[in-house]
MITORDO-33824 format. One record per residue: residue in three letters; x, y, z of N, C-alpha, C in turn. Coordinates in nm, 3 decimals. Layout:
# MITORDO-33824
 type     nc1     nc2     nc3    cac1    cac2    cac3     cc1     cc2     cc3
  ALA       X       Y       Z       X       Y       Z       X       Y       Z
...
END
This chain:
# MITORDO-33824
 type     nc1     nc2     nc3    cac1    cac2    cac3     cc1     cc2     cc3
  UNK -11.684   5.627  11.908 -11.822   5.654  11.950 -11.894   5.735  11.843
  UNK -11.855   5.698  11.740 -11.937   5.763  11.601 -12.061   5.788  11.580
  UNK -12.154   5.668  11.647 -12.337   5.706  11.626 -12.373   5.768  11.752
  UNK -12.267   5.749  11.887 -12.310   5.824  11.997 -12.321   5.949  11.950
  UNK -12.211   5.992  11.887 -12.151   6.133  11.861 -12.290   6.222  11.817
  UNK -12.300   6.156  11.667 -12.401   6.165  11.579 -12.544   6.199  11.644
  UNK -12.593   6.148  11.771 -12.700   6.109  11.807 -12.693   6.252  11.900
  UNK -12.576   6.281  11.947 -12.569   6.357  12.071 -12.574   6.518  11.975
  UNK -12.512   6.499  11.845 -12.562   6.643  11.800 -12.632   6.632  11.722
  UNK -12.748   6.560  11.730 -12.853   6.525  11.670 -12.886   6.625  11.554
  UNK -12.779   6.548  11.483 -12.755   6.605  11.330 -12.849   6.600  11.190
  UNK -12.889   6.747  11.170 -13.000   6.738  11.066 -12.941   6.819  10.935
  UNK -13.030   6.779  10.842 -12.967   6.843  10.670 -13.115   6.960  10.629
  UNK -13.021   7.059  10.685 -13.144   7.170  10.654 -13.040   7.252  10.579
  UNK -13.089   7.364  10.490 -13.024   7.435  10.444 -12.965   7.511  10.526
  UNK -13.004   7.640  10.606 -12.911   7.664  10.733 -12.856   7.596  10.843
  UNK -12.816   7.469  10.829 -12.727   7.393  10.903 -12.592   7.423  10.913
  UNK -12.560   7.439  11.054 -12.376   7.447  11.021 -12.315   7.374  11.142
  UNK -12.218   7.282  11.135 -12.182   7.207  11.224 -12.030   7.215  11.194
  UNK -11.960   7.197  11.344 -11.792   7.228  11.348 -11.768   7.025  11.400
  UNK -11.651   7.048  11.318 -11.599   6.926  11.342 -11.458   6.990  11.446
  UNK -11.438   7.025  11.555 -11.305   7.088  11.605 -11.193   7.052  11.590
  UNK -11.170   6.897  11.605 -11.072   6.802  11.564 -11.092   6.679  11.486
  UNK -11.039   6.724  11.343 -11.063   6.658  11.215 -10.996   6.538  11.252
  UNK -10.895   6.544  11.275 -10.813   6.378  11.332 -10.776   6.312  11.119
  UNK -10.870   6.163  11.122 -10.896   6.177  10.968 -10.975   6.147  10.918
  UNK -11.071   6.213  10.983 -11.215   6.265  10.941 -11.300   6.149  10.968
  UNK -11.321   6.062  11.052 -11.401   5.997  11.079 -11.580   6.033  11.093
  UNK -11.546   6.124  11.205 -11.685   6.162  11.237 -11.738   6.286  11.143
  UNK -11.627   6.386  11.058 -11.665   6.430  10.954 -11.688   6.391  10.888
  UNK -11.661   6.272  10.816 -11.749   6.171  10.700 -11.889   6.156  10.737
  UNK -11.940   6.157  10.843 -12.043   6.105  10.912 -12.119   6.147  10.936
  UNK -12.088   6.306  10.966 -12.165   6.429  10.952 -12.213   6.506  10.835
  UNK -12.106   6.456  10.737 -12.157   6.528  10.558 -12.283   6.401  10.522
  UNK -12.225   6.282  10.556 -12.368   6.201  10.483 -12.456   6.222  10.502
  UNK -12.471   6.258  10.689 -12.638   6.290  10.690 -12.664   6.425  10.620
  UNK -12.574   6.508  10.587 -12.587   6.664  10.561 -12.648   6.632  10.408
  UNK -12.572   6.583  10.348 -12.563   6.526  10.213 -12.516   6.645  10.134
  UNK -12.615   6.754  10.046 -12.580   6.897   9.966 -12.621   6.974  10.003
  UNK -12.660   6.957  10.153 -12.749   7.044  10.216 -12.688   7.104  10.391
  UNK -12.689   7.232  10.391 -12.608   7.286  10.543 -12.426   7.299  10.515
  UNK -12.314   7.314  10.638 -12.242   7.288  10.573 -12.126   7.231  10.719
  UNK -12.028   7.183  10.675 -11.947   7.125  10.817 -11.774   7.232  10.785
  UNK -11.769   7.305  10.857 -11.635   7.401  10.913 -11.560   7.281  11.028
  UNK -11.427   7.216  10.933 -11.342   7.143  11.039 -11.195   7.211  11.050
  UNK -11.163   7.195  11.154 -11.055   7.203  11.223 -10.952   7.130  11.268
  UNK -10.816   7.127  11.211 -10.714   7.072  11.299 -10.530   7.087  11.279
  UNK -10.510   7.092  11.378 -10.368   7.222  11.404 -10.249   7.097  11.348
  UNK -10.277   6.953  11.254 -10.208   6.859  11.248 -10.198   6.934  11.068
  UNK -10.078   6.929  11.005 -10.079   6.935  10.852 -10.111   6.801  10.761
  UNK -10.084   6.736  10.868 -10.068   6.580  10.783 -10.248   6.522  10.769
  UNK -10.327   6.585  10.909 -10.463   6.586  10.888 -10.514   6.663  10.769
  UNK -10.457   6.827  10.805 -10.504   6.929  10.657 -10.489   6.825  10.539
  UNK -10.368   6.772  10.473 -10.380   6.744  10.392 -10.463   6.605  10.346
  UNK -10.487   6.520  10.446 -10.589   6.372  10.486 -10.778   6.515  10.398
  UNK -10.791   6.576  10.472 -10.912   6.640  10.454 -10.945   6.733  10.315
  UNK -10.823   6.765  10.266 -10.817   6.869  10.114 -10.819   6.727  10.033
  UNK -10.766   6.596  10.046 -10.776   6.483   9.969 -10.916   6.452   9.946
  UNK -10.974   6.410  10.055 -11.093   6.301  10.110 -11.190   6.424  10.110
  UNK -11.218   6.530  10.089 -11.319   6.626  10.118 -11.266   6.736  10.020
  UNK -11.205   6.781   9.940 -11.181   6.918   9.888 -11.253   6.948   9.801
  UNK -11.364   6.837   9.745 -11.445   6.876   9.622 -11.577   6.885   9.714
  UNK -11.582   6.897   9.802 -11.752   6.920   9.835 -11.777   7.068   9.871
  UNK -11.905   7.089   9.785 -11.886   7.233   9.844 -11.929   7.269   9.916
  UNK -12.009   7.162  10.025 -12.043   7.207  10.166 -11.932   7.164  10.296
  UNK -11.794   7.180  10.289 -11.683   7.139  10.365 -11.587   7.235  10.347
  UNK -11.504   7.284  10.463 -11.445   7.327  10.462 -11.332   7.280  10.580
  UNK -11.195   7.280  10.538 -11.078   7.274  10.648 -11.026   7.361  10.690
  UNK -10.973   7.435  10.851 -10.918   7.501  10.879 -10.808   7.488  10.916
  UNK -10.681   7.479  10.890 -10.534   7.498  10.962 -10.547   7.581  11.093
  UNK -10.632   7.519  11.174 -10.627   7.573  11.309 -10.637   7.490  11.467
  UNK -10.584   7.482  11.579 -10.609   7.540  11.655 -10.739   7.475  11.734
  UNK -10.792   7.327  11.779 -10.976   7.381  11.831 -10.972   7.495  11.905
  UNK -10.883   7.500  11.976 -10.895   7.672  12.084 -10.938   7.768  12.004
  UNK -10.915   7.784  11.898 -10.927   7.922  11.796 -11.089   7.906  11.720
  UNK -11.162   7.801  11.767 -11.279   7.812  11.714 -11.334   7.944  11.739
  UNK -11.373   8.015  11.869 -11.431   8.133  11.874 -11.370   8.244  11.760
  UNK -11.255   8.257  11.752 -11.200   8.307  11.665 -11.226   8.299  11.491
  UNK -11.195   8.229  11.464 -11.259   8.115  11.327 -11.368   8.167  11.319
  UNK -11.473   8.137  11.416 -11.648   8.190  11.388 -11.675   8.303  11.345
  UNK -11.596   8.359  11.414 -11.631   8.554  11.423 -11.566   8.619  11.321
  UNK -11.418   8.562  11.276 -11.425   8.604  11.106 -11.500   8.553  11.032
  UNK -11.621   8.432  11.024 -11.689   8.373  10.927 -11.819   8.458  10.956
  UNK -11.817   8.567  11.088 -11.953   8.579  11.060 -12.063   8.471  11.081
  UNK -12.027   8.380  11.196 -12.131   8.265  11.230 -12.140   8.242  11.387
  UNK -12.107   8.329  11.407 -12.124   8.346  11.577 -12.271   8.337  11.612
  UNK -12.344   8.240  11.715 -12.467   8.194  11.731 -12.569   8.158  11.597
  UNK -12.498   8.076  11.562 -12.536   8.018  11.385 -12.492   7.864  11.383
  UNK -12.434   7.854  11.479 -12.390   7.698  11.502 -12.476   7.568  11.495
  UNK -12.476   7.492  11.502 -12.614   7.394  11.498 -12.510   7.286  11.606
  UNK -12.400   7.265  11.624 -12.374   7.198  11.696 -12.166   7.191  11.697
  UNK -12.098   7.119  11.761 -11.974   7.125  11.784 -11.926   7.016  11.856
  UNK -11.843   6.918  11.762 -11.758   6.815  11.812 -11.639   6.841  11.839
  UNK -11.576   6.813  11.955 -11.457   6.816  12.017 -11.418   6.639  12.074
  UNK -11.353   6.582  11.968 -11.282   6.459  12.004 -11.140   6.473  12.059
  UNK -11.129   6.468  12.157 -10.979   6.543  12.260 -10.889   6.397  12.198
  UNK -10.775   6.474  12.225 -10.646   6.370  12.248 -10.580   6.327  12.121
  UNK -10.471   6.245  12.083 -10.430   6.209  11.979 -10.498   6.134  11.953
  UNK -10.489   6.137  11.790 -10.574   6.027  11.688 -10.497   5.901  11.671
  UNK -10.582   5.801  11.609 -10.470   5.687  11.620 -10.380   5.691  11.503
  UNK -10.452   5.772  11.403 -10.264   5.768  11.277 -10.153   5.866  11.343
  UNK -10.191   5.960  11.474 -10.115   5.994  11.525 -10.021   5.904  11.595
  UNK -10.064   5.821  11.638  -9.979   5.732  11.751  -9.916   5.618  11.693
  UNK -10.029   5.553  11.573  -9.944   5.463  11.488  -9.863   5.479  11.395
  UNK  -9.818   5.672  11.405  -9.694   5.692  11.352  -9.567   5.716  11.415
  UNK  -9.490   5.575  11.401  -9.334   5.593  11.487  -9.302   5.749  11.452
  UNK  -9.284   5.798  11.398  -9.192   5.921  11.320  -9.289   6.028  11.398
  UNK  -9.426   6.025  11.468  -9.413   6.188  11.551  -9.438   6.144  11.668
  UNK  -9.405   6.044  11.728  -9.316   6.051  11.874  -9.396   6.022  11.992
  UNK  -9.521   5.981  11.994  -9.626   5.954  12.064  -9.655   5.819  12.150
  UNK  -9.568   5.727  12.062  -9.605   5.574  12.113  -9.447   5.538  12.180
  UNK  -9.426   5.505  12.308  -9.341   5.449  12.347  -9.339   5.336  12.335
  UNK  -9.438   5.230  12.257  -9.417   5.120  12.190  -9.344   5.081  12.051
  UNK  -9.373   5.212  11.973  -9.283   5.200  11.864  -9.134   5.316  11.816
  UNK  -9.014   5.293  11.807  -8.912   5.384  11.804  -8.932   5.486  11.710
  UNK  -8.907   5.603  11.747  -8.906   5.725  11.701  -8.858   5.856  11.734
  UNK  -8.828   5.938  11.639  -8.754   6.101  11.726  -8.848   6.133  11.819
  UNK  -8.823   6.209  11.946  -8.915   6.226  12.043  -9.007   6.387  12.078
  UNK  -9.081   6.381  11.950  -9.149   6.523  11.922  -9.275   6.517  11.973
  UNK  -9.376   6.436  11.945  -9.475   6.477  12.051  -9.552   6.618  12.008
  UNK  -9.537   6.678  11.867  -9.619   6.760  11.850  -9.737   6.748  11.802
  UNK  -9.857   6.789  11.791  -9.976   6.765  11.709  -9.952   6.868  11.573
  UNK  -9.869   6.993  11.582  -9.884   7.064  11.491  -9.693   7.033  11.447
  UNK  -9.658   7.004  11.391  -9.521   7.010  11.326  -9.477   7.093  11.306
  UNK  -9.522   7.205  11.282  -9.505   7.337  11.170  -9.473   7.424  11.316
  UNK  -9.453   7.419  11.425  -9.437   7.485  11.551  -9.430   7.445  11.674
  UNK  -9.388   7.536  11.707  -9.353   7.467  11.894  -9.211   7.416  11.921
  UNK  -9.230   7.381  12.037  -9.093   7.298  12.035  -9.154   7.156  12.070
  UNK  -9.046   7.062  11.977  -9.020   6.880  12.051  -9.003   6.844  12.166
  UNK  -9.052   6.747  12.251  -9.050   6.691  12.331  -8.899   6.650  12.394
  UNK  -8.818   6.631  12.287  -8.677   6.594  12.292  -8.587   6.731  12.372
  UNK  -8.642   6.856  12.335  -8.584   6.981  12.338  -8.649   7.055  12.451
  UNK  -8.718   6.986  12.480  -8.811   7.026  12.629  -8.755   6.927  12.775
  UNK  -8.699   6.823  12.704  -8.654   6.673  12.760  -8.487   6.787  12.844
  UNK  -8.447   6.805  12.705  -8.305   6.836  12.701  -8.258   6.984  12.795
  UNK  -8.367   7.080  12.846  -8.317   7.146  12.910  -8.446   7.166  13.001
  UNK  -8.474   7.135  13.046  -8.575   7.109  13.165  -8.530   7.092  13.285
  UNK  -8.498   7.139  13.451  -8.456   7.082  13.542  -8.576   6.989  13.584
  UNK  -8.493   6.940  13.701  -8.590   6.790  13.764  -8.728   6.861  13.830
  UNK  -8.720   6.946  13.897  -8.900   7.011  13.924  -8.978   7.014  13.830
  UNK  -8.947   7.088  13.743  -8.977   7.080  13.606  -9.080   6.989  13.558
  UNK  -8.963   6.897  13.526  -9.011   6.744  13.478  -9.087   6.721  13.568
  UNK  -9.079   6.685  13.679  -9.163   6.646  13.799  -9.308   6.682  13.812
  UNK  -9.262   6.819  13.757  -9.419   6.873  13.790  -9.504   6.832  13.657
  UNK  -9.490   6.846  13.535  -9.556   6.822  13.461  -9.567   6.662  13.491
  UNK  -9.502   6.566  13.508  -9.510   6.386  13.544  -9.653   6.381  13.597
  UNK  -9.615   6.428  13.704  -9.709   6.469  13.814  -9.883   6.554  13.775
  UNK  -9.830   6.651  13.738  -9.984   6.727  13.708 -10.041   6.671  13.616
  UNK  -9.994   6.661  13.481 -10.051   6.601  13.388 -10.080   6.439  13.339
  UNK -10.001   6.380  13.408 -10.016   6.241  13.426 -10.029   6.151  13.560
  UNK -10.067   6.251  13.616 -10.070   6.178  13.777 -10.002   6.072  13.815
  UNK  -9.898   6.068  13.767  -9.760   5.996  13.812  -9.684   6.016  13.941
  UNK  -9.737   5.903  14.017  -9.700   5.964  14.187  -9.569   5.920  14.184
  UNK  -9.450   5.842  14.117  -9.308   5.844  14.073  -9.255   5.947  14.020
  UNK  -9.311   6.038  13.992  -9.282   6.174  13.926  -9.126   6.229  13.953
  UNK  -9.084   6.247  14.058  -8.986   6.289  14.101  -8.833   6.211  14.107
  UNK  -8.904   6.040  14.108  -8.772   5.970  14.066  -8.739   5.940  13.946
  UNK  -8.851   5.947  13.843  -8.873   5.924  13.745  -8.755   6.081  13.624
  UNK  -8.820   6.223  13.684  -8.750   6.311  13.672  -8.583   6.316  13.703
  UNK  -8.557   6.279  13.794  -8.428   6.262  13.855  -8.364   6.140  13.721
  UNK  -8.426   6.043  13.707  -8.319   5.940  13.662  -8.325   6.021  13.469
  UNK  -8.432   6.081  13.454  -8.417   6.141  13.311  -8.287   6.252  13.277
  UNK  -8.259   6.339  13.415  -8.180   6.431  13.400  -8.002   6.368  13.419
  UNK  -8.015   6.252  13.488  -7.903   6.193  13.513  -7.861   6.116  13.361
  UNK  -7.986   6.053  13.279  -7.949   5.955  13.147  -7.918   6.076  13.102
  UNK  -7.969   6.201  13.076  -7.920   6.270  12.960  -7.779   6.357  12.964
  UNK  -7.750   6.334  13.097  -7.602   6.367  13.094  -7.505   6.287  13.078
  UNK  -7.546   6.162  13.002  -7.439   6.065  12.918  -7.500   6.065  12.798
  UNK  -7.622   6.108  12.757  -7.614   6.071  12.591  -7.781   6.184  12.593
  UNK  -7.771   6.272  12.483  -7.940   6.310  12.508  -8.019   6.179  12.464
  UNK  -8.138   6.312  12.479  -8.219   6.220  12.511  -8.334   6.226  12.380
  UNK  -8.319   6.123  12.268  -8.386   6.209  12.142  -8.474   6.095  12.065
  UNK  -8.482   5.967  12.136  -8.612   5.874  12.054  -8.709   5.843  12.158
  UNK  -8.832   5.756  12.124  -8.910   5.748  12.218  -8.845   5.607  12.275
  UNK  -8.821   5.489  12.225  -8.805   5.396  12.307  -8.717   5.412  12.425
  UNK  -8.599   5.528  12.337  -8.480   5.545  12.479  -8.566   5.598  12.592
  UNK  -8.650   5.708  12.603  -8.702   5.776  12.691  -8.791   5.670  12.758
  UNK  -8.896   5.558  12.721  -8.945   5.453  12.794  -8.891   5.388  12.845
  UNK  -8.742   5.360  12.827  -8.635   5.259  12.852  -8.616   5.338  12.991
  UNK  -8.551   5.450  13.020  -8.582   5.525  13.133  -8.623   5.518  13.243
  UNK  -8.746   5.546  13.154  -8.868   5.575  13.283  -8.895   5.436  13.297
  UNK  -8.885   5.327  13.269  -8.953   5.178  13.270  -8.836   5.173  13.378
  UNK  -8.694   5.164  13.386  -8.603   5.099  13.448  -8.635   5.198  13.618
  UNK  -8.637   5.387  13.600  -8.627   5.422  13.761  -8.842   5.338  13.788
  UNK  -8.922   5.264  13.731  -9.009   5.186  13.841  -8.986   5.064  13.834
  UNK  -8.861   5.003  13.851  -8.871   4.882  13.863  -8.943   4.834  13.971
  UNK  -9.035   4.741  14.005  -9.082   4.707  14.076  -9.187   4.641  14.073
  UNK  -9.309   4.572  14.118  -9.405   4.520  14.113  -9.466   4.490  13.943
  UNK  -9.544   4.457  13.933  -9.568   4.366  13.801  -9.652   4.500  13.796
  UNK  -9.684   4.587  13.681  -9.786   4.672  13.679  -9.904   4.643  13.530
  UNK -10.042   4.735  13.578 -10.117   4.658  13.475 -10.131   4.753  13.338
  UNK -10.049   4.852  13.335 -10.027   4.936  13.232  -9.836   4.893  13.219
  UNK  -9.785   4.993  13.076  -9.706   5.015  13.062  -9.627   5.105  13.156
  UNK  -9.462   5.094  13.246  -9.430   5.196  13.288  -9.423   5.337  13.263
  UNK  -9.428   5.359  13.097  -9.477   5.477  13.066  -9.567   5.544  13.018
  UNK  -9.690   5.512  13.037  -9.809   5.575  13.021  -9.870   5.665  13.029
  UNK  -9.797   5.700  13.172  -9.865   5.788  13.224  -9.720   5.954  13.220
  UNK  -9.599   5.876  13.220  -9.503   5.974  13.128  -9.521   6.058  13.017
  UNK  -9.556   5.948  12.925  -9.583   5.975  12.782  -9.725   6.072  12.796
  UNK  -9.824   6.037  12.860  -9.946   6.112  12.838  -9.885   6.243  12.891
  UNK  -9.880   6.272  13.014  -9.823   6.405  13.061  -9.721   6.505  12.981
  UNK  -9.654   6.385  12.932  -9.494   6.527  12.841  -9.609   6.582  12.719
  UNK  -9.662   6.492  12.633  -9.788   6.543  12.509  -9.871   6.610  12.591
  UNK  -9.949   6.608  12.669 -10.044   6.726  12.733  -9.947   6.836  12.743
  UNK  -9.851   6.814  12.779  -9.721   6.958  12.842  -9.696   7.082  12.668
  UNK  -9.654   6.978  12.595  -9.580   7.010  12.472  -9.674   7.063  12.424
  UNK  -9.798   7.063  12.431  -9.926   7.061  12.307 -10.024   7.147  12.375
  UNK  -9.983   7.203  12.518 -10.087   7.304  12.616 -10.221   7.241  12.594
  UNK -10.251   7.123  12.601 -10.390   7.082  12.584 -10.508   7.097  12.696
  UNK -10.460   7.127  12.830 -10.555   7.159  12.914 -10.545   7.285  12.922
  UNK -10.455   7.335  12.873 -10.449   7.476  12.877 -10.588   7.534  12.762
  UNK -10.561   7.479  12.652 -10.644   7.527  12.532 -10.850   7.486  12.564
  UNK -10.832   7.362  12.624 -10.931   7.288  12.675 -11.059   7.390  12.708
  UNK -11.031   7.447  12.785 -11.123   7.579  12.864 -11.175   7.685  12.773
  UNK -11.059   7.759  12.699 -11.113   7.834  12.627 -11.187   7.770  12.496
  UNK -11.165   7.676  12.489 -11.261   7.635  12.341 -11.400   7.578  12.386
  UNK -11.430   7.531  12.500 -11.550   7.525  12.558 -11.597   7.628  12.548
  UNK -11.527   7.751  12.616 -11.622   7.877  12.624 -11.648   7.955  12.553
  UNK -11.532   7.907  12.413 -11.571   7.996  12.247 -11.673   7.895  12.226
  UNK -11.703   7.758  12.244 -11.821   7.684  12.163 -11.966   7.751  12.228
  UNK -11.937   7.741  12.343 -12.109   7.793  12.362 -12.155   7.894  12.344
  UNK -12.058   8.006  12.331 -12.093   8.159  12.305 -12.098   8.090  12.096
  UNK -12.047   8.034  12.052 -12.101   8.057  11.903 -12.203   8.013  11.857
  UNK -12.247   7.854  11.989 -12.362   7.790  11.933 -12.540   7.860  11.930
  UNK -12.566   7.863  11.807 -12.711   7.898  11.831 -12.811   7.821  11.924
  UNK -12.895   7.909  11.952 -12.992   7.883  12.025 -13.020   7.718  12.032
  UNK -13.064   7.655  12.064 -13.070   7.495  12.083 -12.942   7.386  12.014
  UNK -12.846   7.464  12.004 -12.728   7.403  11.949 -12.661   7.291  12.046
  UNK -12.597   7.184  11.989 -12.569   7.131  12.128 -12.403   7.134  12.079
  UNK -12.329   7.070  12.187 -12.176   7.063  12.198 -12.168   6.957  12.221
  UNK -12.094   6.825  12.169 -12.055   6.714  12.207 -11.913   6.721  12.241
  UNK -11.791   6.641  12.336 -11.704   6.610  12.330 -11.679   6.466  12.430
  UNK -11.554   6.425  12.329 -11.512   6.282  12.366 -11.404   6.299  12.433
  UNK -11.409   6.289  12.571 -11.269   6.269  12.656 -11.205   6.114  12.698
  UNK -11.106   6.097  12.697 -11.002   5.944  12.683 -10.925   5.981  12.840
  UNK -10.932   6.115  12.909 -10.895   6.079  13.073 -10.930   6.138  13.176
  UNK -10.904   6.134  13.246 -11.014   6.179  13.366 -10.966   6.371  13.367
  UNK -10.858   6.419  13.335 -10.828   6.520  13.373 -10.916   6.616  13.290
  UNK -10.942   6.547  13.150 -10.991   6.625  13.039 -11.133   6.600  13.083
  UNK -11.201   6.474  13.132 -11.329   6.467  13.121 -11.348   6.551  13.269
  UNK -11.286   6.559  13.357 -11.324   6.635  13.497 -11.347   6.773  13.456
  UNK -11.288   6.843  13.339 -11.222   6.964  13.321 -11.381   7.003  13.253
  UNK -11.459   6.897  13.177 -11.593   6.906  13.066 -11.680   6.907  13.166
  UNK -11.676   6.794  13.234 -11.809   6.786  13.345 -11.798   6.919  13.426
  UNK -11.705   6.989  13.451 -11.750   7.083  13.544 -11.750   7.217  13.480
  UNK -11.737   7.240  13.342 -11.826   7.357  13.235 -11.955   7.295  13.213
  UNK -11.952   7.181  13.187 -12.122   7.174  13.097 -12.180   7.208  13.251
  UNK -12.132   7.161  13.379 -12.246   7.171  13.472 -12.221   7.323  13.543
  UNK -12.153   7.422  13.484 -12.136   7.548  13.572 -12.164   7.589  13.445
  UNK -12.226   7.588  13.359 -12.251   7.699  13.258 -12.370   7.715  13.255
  UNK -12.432   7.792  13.352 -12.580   7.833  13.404 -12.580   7.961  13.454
  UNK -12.709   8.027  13.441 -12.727   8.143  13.468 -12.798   8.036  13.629
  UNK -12.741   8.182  13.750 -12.757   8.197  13.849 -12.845   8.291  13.945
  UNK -12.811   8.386  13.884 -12.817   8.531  13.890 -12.837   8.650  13.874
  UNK -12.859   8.763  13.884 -12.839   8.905  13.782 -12.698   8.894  13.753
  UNK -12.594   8.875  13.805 -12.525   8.936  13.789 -12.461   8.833  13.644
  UNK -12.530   8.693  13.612 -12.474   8.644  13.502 -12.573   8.639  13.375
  UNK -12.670   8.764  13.399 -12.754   8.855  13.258 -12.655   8.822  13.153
  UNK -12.682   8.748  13.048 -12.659   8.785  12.887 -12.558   8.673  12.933
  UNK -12.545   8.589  13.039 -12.435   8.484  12.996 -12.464   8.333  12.912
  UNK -12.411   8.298  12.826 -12.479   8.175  12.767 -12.445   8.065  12.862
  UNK -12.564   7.980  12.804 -12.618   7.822  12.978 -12.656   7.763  12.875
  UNK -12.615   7.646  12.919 -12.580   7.540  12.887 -12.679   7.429  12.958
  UNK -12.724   7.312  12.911 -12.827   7.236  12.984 -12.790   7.056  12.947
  UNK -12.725   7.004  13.063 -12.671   6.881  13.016 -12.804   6.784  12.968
  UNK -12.724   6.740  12.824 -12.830   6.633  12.747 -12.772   6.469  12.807
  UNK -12.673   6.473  12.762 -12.621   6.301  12.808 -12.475   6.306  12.824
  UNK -12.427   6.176  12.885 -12.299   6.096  12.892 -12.340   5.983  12.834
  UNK -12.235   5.959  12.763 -12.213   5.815  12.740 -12.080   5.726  12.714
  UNK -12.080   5.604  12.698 -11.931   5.516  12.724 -11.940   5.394  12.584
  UNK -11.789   5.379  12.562 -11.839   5.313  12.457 -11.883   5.186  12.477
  UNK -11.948   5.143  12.426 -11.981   4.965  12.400 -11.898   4.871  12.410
  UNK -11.921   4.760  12.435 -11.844   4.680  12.477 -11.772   4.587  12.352
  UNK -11.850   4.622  12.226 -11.783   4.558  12.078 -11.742   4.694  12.037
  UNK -11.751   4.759  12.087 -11.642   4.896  11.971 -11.513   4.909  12.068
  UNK -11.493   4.865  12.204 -11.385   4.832  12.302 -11.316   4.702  12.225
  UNK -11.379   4.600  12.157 -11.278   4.488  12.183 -11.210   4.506  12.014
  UNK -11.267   4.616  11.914 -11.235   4.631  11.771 -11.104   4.745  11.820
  UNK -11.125   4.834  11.911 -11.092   4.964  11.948 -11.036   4.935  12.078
  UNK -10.928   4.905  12.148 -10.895   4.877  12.265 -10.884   5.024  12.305
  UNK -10.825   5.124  12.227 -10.828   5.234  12.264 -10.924   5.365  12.323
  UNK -11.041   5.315  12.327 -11.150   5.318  12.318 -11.248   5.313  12.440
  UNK -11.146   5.250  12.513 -11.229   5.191  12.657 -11.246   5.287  12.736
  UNK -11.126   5.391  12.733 -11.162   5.496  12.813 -11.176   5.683  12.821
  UNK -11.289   5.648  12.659 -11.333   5.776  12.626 -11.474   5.765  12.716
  UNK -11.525   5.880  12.739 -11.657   5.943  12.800 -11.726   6.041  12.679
  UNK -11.837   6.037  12.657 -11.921   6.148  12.538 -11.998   6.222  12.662
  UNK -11.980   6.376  12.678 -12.049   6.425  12.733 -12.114   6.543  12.663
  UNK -12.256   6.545  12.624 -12.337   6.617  12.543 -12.397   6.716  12.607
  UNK -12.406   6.847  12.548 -12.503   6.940  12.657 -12.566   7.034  12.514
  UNK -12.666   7.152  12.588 -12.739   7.216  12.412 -12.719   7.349  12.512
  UNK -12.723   7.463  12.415 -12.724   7.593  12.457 -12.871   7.640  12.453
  UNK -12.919   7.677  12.576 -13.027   7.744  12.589 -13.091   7.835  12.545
  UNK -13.198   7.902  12.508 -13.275   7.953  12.393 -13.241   8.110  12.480
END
């Protein structure tokens, strides 16, 4: 949703321009944002992937209106306030979820379509693997994350038959772990993959992504200046439920929410029906745009 994006932070090349890219991914919509910028304003991106850092020090390290951060989108508020650009913002993209060189890489563990060690990190450099979260987890556990984060109403048999395979062999690539979970739903013809909704939940789990979700909303609007807007692209309902109900509760009410920054929804939008059939992946992002009030 690249010109939605574009349109929604209705991106201009002024000399005090400053726009956050939150998740660089590999730089799509940051390419997109320096052209219109051109030598003029400047774009601060972000992303907690090394393999992105280094995609962005390649493709961007000679401009001198760009900069990459080895961070975190959660840590934007943070980021700002050592730069000294707190309410200086002109606008803030947040494209949620894995990128697709994330997923179309067997080797970090994302696609239960293609074999790979079962890590599941966005940042490499930390955390723990998916495999090692797999490996000592009891069945509630598992269950609950199946369940919360992937709304997997099999959750619990699904958990059960994981803790039973890994007490004959761990449990350490992705196909084995789909192999799994595909065999405890045998049943009815389904119109997704049996693990879809596995796979989405253990990466939300591993990567605290709804966790981080909240606070980087509420570092973006406290940094954005006055008529700044915030775009973000959500791919599922948990993440887009989680947006729709900040952009629409971030309003002053009250006295008692004096000096709080409000927020004023600009648009939603969905992608097109030719960037769905180039982009299958694509079908089920939402753009929800809002601007910070003067």
């Amino acid at each position: 949703m690249l010109e939605e994006s574009l349109a929604g932070l209705s991106v201009e090349s002024t000399p005090d321009a400053v726009y956050v890219d939150g998740t660089f991914g590999r730089g799509g919509h940051s390419a997109a944002i320096l052209e219109v910028l051109g030598t003029q304003g400047f774009l601060h991106a972000l992303d907690q992937d090394p393999t992105a850092i280094a995609a962005a020090q390649q493709r961007f390290g000679e401009r001198a209106n760009f900069r990459i951060h080895h961070r975190n989108f959660g840590e934007i508020g943070a980021l700002l306030r050592e730069l000294d650009l707190v309410g200086k913002i002109s606008g803030i993209l947040l494209d949620l979820g894995v990128s697709s060189p994330q997923f179309d890489d067997a080797e970090r563990g994302f696609s239960f379509l293609r074999d790979g060690p079962l890590d599941m990190r966005m940042d490499t450099s930390s955390g723990e693997p998916a495999s090692s979260w797999i490996a000592r987890a009891d069945v509630e556990e598992i269950a609950d994350v199946l369940y919360q984060y992937g709304e997997e109403r099999l959750s619990r048999r699904i958990a059960r038959r994981i803790v039973e395979a890994r007490m004959e062999a761990p449990i350490t690539r992705t196909v084995q772990l789909a192999g799994i979970i595909s065999r405890a739903m045998s049943g009815p013809h389904q119109k997704i993959h049996p693990a879809t909704r596995s796979f989405q939940a253990i990466r939300i789990f591993i990567n605290r992504e709804l966790d981080v979700l909240p606070q980087a909303l509420q570092s973006a609007v406290e940094v954005l200046a006055p008529g700044g807007r915030l775009a973000v692209i959500s791919f599922h309902s948990l993440e887009d439920r989680i947006v729709k109900r900040f952009m629409r509760d971030a309003k002053v009410t009250g006295p008692e929410d004096a000096g709080k920054p409000e927020l004023k929804t600009i648009s939603r939008a969905f992608p097109s029906d030719a960037e769905c059939a180039i982009n299958p992946r694509a079908r089920s992002a939402v753009l929800r745009v809002a601007e910070r009030k003067a």
